[in-house]
Backbone as CSV, one residue per row, in Angstrom:
resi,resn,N_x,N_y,N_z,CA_x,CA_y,CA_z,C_x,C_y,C_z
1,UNK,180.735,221.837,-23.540,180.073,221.151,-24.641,179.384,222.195,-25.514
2,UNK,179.944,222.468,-26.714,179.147,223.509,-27.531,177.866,223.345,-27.788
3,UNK,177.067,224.065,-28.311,175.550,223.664,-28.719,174.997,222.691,-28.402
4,UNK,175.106,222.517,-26.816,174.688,221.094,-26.711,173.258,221.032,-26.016
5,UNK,172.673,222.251,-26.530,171.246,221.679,-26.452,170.503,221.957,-27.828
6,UNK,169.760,221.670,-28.519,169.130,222.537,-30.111,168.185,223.195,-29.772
7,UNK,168.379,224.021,-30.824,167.640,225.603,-30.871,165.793,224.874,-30.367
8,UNK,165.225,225.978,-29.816,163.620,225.713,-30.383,162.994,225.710,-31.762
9,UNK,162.164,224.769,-31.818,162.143,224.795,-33.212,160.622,225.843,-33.635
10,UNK,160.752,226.403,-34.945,159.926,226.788,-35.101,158.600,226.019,-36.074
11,UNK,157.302,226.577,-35.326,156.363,225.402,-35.544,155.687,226.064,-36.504
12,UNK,154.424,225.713,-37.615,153.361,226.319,-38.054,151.870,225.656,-38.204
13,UNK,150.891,226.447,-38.181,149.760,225.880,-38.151,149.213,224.953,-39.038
14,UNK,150.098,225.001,-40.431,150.129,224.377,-41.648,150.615,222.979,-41.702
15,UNK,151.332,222.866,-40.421,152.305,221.208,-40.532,151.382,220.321,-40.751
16,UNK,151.909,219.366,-41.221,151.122,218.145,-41.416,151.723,217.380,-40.778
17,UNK,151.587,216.234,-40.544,152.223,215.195,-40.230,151.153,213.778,-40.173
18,UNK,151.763,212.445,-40.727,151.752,210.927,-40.969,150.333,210.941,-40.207
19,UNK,149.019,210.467,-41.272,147.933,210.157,-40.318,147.878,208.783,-39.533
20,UNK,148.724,208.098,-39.905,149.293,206.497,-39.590,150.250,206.503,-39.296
21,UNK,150.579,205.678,-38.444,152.425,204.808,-37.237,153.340,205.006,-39.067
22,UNK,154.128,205.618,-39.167,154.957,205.456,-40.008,155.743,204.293,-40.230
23,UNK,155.723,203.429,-38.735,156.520,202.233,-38.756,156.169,201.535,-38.400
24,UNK,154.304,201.870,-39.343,153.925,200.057,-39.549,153.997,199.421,-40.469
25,UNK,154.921,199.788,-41.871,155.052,199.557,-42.769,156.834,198.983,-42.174
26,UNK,157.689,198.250,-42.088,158.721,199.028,-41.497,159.841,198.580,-43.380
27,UNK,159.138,198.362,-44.339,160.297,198.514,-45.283,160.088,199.641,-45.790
28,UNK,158.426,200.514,-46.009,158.808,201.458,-46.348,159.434,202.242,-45.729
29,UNK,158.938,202.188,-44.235,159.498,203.458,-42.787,161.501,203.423,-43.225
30,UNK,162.396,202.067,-43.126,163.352,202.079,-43.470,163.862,202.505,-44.483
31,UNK,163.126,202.706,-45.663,163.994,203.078,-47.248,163.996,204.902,-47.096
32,UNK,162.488,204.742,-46.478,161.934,207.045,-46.714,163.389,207.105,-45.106
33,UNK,163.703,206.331,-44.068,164.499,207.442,-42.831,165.685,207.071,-43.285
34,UNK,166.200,205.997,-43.907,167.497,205.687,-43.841,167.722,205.861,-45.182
35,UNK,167.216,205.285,-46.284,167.511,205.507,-47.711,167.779,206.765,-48.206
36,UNK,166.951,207.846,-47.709,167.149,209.120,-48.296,168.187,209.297,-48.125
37,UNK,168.995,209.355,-46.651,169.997,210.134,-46.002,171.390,209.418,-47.215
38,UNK,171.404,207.894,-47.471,172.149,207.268,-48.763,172.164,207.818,-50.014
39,UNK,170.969,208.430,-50.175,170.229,208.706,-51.836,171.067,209.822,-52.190
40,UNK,170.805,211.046,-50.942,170.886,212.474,-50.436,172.301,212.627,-50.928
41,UNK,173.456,211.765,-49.884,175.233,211.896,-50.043,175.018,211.468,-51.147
42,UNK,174.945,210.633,-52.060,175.305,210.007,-53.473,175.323,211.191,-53.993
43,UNK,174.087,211.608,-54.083,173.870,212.785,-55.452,174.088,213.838,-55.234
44,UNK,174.999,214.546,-53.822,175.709,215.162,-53.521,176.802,215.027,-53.898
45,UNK,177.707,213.718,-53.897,178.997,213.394,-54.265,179.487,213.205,-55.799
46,UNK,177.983,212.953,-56.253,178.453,212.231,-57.463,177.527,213.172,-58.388
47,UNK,176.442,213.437,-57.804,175.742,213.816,-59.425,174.352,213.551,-59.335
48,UNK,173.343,213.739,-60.126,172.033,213.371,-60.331,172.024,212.052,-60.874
49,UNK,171.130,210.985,-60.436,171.348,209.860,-60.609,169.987,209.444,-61.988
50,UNK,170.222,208.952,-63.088,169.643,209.030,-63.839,168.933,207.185,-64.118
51,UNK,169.670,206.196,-63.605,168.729,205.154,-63.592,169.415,204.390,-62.165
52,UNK,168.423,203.574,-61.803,168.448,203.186,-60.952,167.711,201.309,-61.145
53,UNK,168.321,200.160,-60.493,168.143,198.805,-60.393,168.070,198.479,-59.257
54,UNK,167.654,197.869,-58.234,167.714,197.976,-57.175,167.181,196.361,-56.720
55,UNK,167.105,195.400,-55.542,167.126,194.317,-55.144,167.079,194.613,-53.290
56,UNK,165.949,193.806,-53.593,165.905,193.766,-51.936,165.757,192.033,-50.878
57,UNK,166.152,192.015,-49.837,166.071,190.549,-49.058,166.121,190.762,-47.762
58,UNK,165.308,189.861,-47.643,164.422,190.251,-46.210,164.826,189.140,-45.818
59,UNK,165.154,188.438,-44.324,165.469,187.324,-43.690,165.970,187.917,-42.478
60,UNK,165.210,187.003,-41.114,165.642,186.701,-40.122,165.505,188.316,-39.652
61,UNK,165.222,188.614,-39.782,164.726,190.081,-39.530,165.718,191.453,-40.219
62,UNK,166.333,190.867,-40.998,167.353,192.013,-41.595,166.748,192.162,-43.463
63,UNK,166.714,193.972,-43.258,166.414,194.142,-44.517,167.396,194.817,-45.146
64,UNK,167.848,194.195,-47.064,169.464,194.672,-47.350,168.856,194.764,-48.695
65,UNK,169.162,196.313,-49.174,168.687,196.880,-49.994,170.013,196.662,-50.942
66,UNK,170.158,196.023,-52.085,171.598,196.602,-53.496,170.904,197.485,-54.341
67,UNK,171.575,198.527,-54.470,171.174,199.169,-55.622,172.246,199.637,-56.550
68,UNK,172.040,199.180,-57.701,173.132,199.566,-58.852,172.464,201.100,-59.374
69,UNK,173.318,201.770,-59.475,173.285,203.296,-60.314,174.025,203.843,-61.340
70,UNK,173.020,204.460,-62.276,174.420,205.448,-62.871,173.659,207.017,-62.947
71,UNK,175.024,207.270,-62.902,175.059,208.741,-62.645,175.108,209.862,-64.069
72,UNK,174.332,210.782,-63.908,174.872,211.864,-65.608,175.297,211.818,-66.097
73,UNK,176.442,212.191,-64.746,178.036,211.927,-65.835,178.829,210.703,-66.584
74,UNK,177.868,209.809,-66.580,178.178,208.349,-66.615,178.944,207.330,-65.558
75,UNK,179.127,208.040,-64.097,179.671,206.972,-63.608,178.750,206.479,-63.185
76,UNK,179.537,204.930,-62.485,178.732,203.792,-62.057,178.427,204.033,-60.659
77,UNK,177.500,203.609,-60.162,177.818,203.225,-58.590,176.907,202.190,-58.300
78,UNK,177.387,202.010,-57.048,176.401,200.499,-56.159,176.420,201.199,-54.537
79,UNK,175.156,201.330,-54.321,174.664,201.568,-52.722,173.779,200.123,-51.416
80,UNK,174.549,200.414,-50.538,173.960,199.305,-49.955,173.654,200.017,-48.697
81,UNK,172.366,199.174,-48.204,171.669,199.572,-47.222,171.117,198.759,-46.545
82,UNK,172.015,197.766,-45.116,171.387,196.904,-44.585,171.120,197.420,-43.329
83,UNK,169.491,196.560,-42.995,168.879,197.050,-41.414,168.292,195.947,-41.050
84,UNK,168.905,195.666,-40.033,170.288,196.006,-38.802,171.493,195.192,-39.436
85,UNK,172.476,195.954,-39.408,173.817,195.436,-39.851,174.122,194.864,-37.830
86,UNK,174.319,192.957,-38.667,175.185,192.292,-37.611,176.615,191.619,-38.061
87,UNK,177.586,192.932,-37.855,178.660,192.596,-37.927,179.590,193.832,-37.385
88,UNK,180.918,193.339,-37.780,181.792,195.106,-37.599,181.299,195.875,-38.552
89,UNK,180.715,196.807,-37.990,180.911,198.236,-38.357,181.448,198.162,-39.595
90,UNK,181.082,199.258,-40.874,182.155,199.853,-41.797,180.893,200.819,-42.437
91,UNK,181.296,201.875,-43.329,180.732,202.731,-43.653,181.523,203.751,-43.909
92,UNK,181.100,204.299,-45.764,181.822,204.973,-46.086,181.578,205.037,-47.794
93,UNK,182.455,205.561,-48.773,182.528,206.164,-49.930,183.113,206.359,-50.570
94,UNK,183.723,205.319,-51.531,184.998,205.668,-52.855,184.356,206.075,-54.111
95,UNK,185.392,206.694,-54.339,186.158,206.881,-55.925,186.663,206.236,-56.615
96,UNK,186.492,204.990,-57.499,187.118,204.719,-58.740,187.215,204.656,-59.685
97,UNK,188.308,205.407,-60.355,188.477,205.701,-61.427,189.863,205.738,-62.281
98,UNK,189.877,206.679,-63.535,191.028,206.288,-64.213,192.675,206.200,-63.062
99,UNK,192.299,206.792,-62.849,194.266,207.088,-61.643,194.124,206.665,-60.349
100,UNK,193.574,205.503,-60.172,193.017,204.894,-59.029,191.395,205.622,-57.975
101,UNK,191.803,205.131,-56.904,191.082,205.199,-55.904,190.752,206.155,-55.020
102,UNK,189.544,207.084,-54.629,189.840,208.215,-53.483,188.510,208.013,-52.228
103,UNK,189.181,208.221,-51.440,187.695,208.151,-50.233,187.372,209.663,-50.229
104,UNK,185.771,209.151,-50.055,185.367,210.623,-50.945,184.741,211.241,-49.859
105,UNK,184.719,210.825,-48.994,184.447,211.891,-47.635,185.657,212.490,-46.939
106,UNK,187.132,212.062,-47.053,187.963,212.359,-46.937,188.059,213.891,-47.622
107,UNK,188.159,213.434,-48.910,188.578,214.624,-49.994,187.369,215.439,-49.845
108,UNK,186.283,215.406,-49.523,185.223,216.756,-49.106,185.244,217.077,-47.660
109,UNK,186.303,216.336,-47.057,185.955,216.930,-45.873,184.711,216.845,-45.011
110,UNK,184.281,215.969,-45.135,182.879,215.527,-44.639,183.312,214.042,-43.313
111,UNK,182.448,214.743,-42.362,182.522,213.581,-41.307,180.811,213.003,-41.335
112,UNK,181.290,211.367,-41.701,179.742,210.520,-41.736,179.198,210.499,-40.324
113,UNK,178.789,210.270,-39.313,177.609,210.245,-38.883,176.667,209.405,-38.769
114,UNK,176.958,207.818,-38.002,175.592,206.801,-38.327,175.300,206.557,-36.995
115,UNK,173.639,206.662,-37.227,172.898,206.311,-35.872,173.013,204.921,-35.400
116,UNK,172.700,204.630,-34.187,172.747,203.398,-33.586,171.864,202.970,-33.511
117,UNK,170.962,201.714,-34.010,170.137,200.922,-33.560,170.347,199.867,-32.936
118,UNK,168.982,199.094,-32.598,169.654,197.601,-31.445,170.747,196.803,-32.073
119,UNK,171.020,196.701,-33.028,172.018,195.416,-33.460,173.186,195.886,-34.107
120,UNK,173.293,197.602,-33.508,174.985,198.194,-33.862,174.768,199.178,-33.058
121,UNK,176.329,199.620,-32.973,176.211,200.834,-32.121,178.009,201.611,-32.925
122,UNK,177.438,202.581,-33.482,178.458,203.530,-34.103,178.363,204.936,-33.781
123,UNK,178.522,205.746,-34.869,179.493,206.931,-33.534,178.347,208.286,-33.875
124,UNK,177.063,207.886,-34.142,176.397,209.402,-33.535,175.232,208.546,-32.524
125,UNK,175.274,208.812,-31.320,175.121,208.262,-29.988,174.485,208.058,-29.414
126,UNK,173.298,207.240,-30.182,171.994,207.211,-28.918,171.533,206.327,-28.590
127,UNK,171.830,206.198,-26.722,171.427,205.189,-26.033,170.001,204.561,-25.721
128,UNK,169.243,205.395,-26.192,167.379,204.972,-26.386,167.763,204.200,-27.397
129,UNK,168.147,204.417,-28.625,168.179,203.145,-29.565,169.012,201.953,-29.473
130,UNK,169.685,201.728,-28.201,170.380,200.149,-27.520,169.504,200.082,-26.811
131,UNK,168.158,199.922,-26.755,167.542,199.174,-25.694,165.786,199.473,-25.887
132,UNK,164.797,198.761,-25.491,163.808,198.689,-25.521,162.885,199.061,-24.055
133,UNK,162.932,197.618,-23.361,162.362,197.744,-21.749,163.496,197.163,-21.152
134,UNK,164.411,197.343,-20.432,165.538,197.143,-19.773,165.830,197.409,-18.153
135,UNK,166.128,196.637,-17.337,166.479,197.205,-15.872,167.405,198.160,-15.725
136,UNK,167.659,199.018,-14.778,168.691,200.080,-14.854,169.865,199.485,-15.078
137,UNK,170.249,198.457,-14.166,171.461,197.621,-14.110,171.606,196.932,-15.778
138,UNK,170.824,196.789,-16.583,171.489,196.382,-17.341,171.507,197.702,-18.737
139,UNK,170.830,198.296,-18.767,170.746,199.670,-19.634,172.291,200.623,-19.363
140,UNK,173.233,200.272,-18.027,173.956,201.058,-17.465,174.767,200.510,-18.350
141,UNK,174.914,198.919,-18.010,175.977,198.238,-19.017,175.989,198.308,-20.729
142,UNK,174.933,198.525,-21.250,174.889,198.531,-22.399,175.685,199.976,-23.159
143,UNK,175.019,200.855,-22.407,175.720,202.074,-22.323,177.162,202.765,-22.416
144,UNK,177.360,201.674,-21.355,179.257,202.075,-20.937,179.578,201.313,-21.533
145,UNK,179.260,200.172,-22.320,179.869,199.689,-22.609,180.076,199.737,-24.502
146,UNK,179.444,200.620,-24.550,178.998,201.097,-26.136,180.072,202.443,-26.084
147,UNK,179.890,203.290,-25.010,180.881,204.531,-24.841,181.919,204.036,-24.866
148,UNK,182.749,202.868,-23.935,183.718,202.604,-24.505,184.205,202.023,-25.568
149,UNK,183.414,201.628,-25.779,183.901,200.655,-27.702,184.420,201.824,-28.372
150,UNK,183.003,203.257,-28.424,183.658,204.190,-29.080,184.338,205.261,-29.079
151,UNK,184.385,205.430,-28.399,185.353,206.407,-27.081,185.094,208.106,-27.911
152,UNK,186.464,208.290,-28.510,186.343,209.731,-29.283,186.267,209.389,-30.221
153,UNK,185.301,208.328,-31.008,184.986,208.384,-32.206,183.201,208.628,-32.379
154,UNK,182.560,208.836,-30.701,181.170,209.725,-31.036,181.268,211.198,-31.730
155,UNK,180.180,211.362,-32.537,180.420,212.626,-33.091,179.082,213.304,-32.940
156,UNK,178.275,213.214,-31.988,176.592,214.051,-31.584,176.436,212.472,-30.590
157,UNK,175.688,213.312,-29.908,174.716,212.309,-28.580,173.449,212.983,-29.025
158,UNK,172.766,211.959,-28.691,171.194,212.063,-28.838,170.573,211.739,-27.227
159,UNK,169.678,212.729,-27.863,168.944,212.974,-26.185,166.885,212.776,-26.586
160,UNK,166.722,211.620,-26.581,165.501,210.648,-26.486,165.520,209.998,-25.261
161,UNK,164.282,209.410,-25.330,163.942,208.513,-24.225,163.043,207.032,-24.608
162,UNK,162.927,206.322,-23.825,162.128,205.383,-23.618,161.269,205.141,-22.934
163,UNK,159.629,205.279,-23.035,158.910,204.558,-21.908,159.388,203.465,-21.291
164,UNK,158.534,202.863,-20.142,158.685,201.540,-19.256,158.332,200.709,-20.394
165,UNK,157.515,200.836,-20.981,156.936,200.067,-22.186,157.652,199.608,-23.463
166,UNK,158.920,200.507,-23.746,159.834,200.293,-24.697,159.289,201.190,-25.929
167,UNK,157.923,202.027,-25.684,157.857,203.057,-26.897,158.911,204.315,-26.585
168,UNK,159.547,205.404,-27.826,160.083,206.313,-27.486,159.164,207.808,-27.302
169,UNK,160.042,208.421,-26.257,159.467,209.566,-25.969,160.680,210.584,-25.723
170,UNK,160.178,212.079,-25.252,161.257,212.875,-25.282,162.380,212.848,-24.194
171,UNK,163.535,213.418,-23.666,164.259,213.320,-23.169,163.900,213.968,-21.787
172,UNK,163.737,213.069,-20.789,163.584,212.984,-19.441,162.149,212.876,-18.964
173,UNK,161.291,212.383,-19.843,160.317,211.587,-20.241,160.207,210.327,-19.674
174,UNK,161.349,209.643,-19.561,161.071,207.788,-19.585,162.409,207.251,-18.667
175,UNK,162.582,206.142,-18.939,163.177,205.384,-17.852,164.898,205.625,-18.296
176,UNK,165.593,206.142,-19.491,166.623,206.323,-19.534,167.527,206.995,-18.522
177,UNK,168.568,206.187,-18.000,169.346,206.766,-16.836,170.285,208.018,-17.535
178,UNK,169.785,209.419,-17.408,170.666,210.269,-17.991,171.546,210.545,-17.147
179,UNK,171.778,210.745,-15.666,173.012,210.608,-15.276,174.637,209.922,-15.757
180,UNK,173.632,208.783,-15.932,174.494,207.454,-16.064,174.810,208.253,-17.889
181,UNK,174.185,208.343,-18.427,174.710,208.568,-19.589,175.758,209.710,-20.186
182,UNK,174.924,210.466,-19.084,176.153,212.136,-19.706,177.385,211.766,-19.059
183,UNK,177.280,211.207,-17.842,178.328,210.959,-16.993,179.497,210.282,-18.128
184,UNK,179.202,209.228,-18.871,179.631,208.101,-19.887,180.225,208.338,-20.777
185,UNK,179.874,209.885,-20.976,179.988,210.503,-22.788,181.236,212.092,-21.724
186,UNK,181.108,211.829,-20.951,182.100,213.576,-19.960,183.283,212.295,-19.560
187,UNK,183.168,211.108,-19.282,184.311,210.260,-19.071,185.548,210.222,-20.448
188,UNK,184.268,210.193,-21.731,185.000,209.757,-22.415,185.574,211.020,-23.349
189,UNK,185.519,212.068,-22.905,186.279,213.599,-23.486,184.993,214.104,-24.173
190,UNK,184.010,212.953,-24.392,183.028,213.913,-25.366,182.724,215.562,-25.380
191,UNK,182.878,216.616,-26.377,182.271,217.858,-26.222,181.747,218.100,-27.508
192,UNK,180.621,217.170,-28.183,180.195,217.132,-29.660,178.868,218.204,-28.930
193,UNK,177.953,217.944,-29.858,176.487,218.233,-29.843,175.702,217.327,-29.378
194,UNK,174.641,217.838,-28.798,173.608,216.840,-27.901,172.168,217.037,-28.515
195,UNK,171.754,216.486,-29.070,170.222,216.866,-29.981,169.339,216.395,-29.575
196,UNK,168.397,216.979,-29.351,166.886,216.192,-29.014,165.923,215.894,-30.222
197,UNK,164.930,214.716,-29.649,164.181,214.460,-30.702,162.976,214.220,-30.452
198,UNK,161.765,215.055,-31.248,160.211,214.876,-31.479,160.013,215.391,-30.182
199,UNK,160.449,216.609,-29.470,159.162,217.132,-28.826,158.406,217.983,-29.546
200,UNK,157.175,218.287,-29.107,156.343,219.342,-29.966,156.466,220.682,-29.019
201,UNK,156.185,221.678,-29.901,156.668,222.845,-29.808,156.474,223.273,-28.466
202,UNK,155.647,222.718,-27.304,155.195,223.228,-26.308,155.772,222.464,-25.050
203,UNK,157.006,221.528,-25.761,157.239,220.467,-24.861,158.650,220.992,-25.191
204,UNK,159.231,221.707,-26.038,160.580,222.264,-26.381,161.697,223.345,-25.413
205,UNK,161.095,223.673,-24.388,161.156,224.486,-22.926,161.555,223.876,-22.408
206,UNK,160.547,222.654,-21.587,160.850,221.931,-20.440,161.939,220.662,-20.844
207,UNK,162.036,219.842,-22.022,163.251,219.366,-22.605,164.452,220.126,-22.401
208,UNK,164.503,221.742,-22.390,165.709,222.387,-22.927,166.489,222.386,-21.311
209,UNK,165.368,222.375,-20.558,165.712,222.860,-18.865,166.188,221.524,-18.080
210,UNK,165.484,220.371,-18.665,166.201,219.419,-18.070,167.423,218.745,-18.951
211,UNK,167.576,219.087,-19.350,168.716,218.489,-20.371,170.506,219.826,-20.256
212,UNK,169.574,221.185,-19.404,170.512,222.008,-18.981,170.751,221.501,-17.701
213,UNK,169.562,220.954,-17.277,170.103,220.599,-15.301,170.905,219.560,-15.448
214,UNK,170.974,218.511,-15.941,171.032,217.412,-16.208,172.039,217.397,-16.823
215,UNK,172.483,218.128,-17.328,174.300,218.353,-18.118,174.784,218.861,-16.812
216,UNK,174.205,220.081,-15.949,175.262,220.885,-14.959,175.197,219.989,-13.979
217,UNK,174.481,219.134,-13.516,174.246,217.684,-12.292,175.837,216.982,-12.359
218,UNK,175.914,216.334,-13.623,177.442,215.661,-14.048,178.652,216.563,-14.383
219,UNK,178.388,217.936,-14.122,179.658,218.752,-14.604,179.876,219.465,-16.086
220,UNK,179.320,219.105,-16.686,179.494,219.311,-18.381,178.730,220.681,-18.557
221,UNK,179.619,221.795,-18.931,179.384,223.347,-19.125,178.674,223.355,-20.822
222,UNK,177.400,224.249,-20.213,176.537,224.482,-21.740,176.361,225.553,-21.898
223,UNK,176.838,225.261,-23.744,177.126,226.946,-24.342,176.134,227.680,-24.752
224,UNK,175.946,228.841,-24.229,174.267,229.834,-24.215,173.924,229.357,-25.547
């Protein structure tokens, strides 16, 4: 498994960080973690976006952002952003224009990348976000049974955790069965990247060591 642990990160005395739960707001928390990463590819693909219309609806617990755009160069676009999408899966990026149609991650060569929360599960891989407070027996099933839906269409595993409580914490921290999981992702050919998330700089060691034992436990070779 290449790089399948991430670098240490480097810290400074200067950081700031959120004097408040970022996600107690949760439409703003959703537009600043998920919107950007939408905002970000657009105006990568297309251009600097010069006006923007936008519509939002909230129900039943799903929030679905439309936003109409145009771009510099004068093209049009429309971005959508629903949380939690309950349905199949889709995600992605055209081109239309005078000589038809192009998928535009295709033609850049770009592989998308969408995280999993409770009410989907797509192909960058993390099993802390299928589940809250869960028994082993049923966290096992949710698991395997998410690995197989997507088999070799994961593209990064994520390595978080869950308290007993259902808050998240770092990886080997909380009640997540990582056996059961690496085991899940080495069944299914996986050899992507394995990333961790939000330890602080002093907690970035002992993450790196169990997440090395804990790969060599199930077999899966990690690259210096």
């Amino acid at each position: 498994m290449p790089h399948a642990v991430q670098a240490l990160v480097v810290t400074s005395a200067q950081a700031r960080k959120p004097g408040t739960n970022p996600e107690a707001d949760l439409r703003r928390y959703y537009m600043l973690a998920h919107g950007c990463h939408l905002i970000d590819t657009a105006r990568y693909l297309a251009g600097d976006i010069v006006a923007v219309r936008a519509r939002l609806s909230e129900r039943a617990g799903i929030w679905c952002w439309f936003v109409d755009v145009e771009f510099a160069s004068g093209a049009l676009g429309h971005l959508d952003l629903p949380i939690a999408v309950r349905m199949d899966w889709h995600e992605g990026f055209q081109i239309y224009g005078q000589n038809g149609s192009i998928p535009i991650a295709d033609r850049h060569g770009i592989e998308l990348g969408i995280e999993p929360e409770l009410a989907n599960v797509v192909n960058s891989f993390d099993p802390a976000n299928l589940f809250e407070a869960a028994s082993i027996a049923s966290q096992r099933g949710t698991v395997s049974a998410a690995v197989d839906l997507l088999a070799d269409r994961i593209a990064m595993g994520h390595a978080k955790d869950r308290t007993a409580s259902g808050a998240f914490t770092t990886g080997g921290n909380g009640m997540l069965d990582y056996p059961h999981y690496l085991s899940c992702l080495k069944r299914a050919g996986f050899d992507g990247p394995l990333v961790t998330h939000g330890p602080a700089a002093t907690e970035t060691g002992g993450v790196a060591e169990f997440l090395r034992r804990a790969l060599g436990d199930v077999g899966i070779a990690v690259s210096p």
